[in-house]
C-alpha positions as a Markdown table, in Angstrom:
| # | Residue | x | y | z |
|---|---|---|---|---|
| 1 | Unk | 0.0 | 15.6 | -0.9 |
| 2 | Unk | -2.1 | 18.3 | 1.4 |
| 3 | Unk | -3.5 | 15.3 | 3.2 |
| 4 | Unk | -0.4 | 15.0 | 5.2 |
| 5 | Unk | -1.0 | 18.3 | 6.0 |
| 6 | Unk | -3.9 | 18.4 | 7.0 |
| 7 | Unk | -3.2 | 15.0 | 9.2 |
| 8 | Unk | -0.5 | 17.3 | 10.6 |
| 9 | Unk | -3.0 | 20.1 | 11.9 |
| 10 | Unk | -5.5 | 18.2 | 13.0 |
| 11 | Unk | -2.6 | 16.0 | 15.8 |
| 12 | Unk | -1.0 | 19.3 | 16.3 |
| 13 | Unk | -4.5 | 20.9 | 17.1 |
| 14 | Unk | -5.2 | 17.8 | 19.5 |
| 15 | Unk | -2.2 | 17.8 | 20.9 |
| 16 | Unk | -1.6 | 21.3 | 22.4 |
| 17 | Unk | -5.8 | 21.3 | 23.4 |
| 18 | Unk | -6.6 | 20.8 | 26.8 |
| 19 | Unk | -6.8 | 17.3 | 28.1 |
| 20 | Unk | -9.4 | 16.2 | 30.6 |
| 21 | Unk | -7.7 | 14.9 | 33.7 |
| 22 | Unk | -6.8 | 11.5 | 33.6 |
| 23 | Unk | -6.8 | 11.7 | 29.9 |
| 24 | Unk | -3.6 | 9.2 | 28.9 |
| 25 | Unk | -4.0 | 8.9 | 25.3 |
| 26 | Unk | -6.7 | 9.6 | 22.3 |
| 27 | Unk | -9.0 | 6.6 | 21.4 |
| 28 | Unk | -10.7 | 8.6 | 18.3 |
| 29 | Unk | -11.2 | 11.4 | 16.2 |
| 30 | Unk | -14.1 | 12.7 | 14.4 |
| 31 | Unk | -13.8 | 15.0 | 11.4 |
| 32 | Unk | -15.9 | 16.6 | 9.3 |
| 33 | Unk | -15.1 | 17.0 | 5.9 |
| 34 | Unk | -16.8 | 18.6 | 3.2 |
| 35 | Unk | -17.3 | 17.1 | -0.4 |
| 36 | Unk | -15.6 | 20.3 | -2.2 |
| 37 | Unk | -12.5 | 20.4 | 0.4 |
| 38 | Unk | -10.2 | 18.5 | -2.0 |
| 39 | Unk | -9.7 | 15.3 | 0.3 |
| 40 | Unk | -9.2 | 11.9 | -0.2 |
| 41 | Unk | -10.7 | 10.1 | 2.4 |
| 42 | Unk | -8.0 | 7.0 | 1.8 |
| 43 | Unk | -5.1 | 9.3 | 1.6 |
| 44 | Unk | -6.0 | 11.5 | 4.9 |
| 45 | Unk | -6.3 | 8.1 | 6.8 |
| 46 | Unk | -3.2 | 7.1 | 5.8 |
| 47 | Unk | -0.8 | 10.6 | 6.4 |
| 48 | Unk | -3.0 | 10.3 | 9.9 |
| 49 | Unk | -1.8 | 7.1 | 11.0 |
| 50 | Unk | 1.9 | 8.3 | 10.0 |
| 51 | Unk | 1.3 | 11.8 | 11.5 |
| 52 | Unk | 0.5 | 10.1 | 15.0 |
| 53 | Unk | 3.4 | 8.0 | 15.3 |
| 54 | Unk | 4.9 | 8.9 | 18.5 |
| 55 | Unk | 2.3 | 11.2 | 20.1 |
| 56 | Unk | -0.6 | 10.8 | 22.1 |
| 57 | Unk | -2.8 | 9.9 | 18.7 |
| 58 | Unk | -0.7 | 7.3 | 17.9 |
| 59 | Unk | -3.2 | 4.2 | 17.5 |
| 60 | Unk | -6.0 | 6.8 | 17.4 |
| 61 | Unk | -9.4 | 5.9 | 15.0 |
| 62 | Unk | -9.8 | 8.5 | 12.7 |
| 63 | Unk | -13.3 | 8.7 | 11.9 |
| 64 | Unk | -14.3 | 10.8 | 9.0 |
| 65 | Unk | -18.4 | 12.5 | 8.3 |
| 66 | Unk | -18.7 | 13.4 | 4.9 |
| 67 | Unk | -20.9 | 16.5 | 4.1 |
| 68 | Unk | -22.6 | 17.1 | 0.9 |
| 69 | Unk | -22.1 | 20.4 | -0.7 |
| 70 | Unk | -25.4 | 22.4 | -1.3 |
| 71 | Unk | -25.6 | 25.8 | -2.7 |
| 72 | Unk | -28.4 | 28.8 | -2.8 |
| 73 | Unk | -29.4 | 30.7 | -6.0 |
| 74 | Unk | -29.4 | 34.4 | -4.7 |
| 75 | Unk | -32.5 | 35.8 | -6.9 |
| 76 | Unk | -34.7 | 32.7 | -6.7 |
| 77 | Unk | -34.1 | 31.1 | -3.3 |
| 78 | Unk | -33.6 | 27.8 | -4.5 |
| 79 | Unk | -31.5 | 25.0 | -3.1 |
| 80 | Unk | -29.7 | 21.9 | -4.8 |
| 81 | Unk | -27.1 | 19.4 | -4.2 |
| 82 | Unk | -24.1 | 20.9 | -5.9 |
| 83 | Unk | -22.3 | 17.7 | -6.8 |
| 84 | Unk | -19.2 | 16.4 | -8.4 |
| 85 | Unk | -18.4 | 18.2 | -10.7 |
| 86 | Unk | -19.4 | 21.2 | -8.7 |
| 87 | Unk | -23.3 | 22.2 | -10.6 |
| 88 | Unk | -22.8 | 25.8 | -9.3 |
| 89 | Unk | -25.7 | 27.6 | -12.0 |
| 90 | Unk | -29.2 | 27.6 | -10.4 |
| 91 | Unk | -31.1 | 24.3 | -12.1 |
| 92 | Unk | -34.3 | 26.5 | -11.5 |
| 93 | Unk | -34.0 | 29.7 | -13.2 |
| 94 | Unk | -30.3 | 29.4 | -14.6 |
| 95 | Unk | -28.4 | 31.9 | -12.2 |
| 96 | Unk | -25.1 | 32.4 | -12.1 |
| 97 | Unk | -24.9 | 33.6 | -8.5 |
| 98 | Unk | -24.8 | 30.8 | -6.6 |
| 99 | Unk | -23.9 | 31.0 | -2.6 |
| 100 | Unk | -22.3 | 28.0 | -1.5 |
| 101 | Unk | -24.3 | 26.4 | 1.7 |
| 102 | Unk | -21.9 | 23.5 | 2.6 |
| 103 | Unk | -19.5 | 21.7 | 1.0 |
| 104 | Unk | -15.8 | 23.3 | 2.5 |
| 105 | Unk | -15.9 | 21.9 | 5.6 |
| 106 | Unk | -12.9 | 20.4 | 7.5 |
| 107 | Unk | -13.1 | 20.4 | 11.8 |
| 108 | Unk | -12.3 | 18.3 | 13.9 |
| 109 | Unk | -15.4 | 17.5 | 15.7 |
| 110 | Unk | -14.7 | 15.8 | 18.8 |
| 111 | Unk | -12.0 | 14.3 | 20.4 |
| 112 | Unk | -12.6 | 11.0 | 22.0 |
| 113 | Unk | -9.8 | 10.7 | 25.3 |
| 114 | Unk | -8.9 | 7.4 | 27.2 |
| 115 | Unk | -9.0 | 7.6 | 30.9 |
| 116 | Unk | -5.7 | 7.1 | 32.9 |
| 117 | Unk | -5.6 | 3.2 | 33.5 |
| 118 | Unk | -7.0 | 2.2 | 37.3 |
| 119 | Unk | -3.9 | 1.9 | 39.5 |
| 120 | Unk | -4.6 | -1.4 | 41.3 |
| 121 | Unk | -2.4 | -1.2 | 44.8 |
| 122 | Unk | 0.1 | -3.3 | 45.6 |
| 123 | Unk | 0.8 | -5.5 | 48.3 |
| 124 | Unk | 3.3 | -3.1 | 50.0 |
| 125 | Unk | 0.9 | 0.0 | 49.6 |
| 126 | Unk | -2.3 | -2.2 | 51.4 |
């Protein structure tokens, strides 16, 4: 399954960015993924949660934004949703030339980082 994959990247993308300082672990993840990228929504979230076992993800929410896929007819301008099953002729003038808007998208979005947890001093260090 390309999910796992895919769940793969996306902690191996987080984990070698830059953190901010005092960043400890992740807290969430938002990705977008288009309606034509061949992914299962329920699948990615679960080779996520196994992807991040052991890293700085691990316990991370993985937050997903769907985006519809739209497409342009080339000699007529027009736009439409393109659907499942992908509806890639023009529905106003019956072209075949179709340029695909949106649809293919998979980024990672933003990274959401938990701070470094407040060290309280001690007795000795007062």
């Amino acid at each position: 399954m390309h999910e796992m994959s895919i769940a793969l990247a996306v902690v191996d993308q987080v984990e070698s960015a830059d953190r901010p300082d005092g960043a400890t672990a992740v807290h969430s993840i938002r990705l977008r993924v288009g309606e034509l990228a061949g992914v299962v929504p329920d699948a990615l979230a679960f080779s996520f949660e196994l992807a991040c076992a052991g890293t700085v993800l691990e316990g991370a929410e993985l937050v997903t934004e769907p985006v519809a896929a739209r497409a342009r007819c080339a000699p007529c301008a027009d736009t439409w949703p393109v659907g499942m099953p992908p509806q890639l002729s023009c529905p106003g003038c019956g072209g075949a030339t179709a340029e695909l808007l949106s649809g293919r998208e998979l980024q990672i979005v933003s990274v959401c980082w938990n701070d470094a947890p407040v060290h309280a001093p001690t007795h000795e260090e007062r």
